[in-house]
C-alpha positions as semicolon CSV with decimal commas, in nm:
position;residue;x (nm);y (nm);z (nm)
1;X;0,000;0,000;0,000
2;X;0,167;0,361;-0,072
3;X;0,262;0,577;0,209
4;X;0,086;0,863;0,243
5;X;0,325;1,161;0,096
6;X;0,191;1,215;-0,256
7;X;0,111;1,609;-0,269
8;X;-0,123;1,752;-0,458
9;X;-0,184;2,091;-0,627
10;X;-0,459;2,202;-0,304
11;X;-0,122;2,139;-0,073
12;X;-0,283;1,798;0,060
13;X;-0,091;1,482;0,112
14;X;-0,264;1,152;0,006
15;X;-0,164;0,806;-0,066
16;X;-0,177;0,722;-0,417
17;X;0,023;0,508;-0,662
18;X;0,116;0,786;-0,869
19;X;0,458;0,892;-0,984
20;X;0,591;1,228;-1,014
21;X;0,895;1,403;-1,134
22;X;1,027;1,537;-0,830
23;X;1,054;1,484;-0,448
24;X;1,098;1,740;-0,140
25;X;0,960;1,800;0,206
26;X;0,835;1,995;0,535
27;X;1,044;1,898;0,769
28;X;0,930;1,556;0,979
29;X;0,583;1,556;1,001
30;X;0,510;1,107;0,998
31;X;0,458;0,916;1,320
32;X;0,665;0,595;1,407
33;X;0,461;0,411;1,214
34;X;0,485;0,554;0,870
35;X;0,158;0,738;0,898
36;X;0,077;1,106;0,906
37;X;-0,135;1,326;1,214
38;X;-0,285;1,660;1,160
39;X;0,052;1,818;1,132
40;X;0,146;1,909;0,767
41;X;0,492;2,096;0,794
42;X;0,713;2,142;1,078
43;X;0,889;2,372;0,878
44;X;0,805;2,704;0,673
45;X;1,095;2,596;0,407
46;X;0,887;2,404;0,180
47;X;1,125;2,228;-0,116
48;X;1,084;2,044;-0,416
49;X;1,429;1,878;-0,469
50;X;1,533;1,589;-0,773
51;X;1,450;1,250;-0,714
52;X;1,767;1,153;-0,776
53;X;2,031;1,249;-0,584
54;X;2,400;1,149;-0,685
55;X;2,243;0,791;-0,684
56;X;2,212;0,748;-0,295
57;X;1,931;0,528;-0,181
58;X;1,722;0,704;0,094
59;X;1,418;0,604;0,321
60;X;1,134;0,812;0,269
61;X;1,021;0,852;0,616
62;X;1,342;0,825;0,863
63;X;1,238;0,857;1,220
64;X;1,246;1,223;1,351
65;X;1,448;1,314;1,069
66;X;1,273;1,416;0,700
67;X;0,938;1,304;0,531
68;X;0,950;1,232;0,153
69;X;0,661;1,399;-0,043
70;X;0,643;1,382;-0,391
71;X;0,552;1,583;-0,671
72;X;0,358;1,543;-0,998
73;X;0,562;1,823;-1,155
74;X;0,680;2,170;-1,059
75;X;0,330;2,337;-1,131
76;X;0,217;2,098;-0,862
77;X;0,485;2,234;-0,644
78;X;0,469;2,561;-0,670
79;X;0,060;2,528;-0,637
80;X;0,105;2,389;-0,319
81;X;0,360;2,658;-0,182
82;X;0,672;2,488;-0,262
83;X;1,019;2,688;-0,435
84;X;1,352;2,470;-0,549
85;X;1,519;2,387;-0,319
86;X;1,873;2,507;-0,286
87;X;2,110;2,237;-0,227
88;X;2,029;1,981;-0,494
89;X;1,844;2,195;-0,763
90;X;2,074;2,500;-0,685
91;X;2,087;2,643;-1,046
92;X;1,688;2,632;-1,024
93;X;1,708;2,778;-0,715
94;X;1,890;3,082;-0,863
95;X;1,680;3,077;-1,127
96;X;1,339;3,161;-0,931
97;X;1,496;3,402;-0,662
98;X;1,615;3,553;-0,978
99;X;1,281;3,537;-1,117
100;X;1,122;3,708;-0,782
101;X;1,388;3,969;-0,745
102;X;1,243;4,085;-1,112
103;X;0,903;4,057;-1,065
104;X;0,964;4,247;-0,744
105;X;1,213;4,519;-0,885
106;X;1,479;4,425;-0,653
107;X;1,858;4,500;-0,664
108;X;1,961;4,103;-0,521
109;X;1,824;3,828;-0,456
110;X;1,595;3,760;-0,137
111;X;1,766;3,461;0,075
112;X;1,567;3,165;0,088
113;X;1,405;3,236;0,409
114;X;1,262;3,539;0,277
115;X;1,125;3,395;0,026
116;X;0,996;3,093;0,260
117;X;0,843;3,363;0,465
118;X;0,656;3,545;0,247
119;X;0,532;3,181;0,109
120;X;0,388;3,058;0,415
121;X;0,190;3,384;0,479
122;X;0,051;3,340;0,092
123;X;0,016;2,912;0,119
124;X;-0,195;2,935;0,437
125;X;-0,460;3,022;0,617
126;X;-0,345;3,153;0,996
127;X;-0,711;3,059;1,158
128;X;-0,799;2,714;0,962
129;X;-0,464;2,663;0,840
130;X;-0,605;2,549;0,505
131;X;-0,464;2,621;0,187
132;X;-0,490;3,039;0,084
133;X;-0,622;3,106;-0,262
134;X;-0,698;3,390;-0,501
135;X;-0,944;3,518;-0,746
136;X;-0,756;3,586;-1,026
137;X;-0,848;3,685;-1,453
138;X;-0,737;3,386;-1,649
139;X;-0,635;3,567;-1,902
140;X;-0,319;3,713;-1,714
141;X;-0,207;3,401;-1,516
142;X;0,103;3,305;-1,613
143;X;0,188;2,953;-1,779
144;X;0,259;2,687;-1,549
145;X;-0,040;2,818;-1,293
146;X;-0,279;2,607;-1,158
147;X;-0,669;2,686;-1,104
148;X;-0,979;2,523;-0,964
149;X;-1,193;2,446;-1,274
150;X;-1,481;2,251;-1,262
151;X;-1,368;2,180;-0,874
152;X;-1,040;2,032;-0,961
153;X;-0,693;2,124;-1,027
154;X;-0,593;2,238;-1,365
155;X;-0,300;2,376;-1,526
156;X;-0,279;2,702;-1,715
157;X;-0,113;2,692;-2,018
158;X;-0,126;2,892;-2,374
159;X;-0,420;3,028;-2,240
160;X;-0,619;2,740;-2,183
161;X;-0,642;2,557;-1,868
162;X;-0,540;2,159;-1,888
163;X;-0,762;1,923;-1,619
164;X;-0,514;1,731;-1,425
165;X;-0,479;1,410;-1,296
166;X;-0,225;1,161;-1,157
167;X;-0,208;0,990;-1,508
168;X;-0,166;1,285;-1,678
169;X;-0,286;1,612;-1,762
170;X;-0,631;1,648;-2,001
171;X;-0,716;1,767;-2,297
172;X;-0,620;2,141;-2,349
173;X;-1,009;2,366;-2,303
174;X;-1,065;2,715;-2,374
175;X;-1,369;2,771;-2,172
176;X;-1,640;3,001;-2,301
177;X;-1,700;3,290;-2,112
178;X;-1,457;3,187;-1,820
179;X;-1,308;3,477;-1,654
180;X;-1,183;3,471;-1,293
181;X;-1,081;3,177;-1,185
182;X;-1,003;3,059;-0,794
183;X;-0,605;3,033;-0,882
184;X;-0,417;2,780;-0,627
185;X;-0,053;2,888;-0,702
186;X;0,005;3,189;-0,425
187;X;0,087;3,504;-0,551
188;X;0,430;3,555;-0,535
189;X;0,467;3,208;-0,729
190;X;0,268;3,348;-0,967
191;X;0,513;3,683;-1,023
192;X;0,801;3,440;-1,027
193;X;0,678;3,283;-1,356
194;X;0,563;3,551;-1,486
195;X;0,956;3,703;-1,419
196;X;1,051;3,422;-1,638
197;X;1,066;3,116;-1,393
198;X;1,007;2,785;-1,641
199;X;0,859;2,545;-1,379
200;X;0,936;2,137;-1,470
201;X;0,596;2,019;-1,652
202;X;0,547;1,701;-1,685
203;X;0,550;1,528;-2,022
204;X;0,176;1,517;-2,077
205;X;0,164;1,887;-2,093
206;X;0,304;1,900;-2,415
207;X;0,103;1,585;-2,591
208;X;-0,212;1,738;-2,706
């Protein structure tokens, strides 16, 4: 049965077959026995690292240490709240705090726990500690966003928004008449690609 650290674009963590294209974390948030509480992060540095890193073999749920969740792609990630991390994606890493600094006017690059903080005040909600979303115009989200649309997750892309799934993403749709749209990636995730950030997409993106 698969452990229960599969993320998905509203930030929840489910247990589900499906395989992504990257891994990362919230600090240590399973119990002794490979399950998960209530707690969701431990940590406001939430990553999304490779899933393969210089070939070393590592448990996904060491005691007290890490907890392995896994990604669908990068617009998955950054949906749920996530940035590169900075050790083992470090060129991506300089790429979106580049990205930011742009979309923000500013002369450097924030540090990683800027950026974390100004994240987890975006991600979630203080009082239900659910995830925080946005009304936003379709028509000026960025590629590599993610909306509700027809009460699930969907990828924005050329314009048109892409239904997703764990086996893939659907058909490209150019809804009639569809303006605002509840958008799930936060709002600074959504100036970083707009500042030129190209988020990993997986495969399926690309088919139709």
């Amino acid at each position: 049965m698969p452990l229960q650290n599969r993320v998905l674009p509203t930030q929840e963590i489910v247990a589900d077959a499906g395989r992504g294209l990257l891994m990362g974390n919230r600090g240590s948030i399973h119990r002794p026995d490979r399950t998960l509480g209530t707690t969701r992060w431990r940590s406001k540095a939430w990553i999304c690292c490779v899933l393969d890193w210089k070939g070393i073999r590592r448990d996904p749920m060491p005691p007290g240490r890490w907890t392995a969740l896994f990604f669908f792609d990068e617009a998955v990630a950054l949906a749920a709240g996530h940035r590169p991390c900075h050790y083992c994606r470090r060129r991506d890493f300089l790429l979106y705090a580049g990205a930011w600094a742009a979309a923000n006017s500013l002369a450097e690059r924030p540090r990683a726990a800027e950026l974390d903080a100004v994240l987890h005040h975006q991600r979630v909600e203080g009082r239900t500690r659910r995830q925080r979303t946005t009304i936003q115009n379709l028509s000026e989200l960025p590629d590599g966003a993610m909306v509700r649309f027809d009460g699930a997750p969907a990828l924005v892309l050329g314009g048109r928004v892409l239904p997703w799934a764990w086996d893939g993403y659907g058909a490209p749709l150019a809804p009639a008449g569809l303006d605002q749209v509840e958008t799930l990636t936060p709002p600074a995730n959504l100036l970083v690609l707009q500042g030129g950030f190209a988020p990993l997409l997986h495969p399926t993106a690309g088919r139709n």
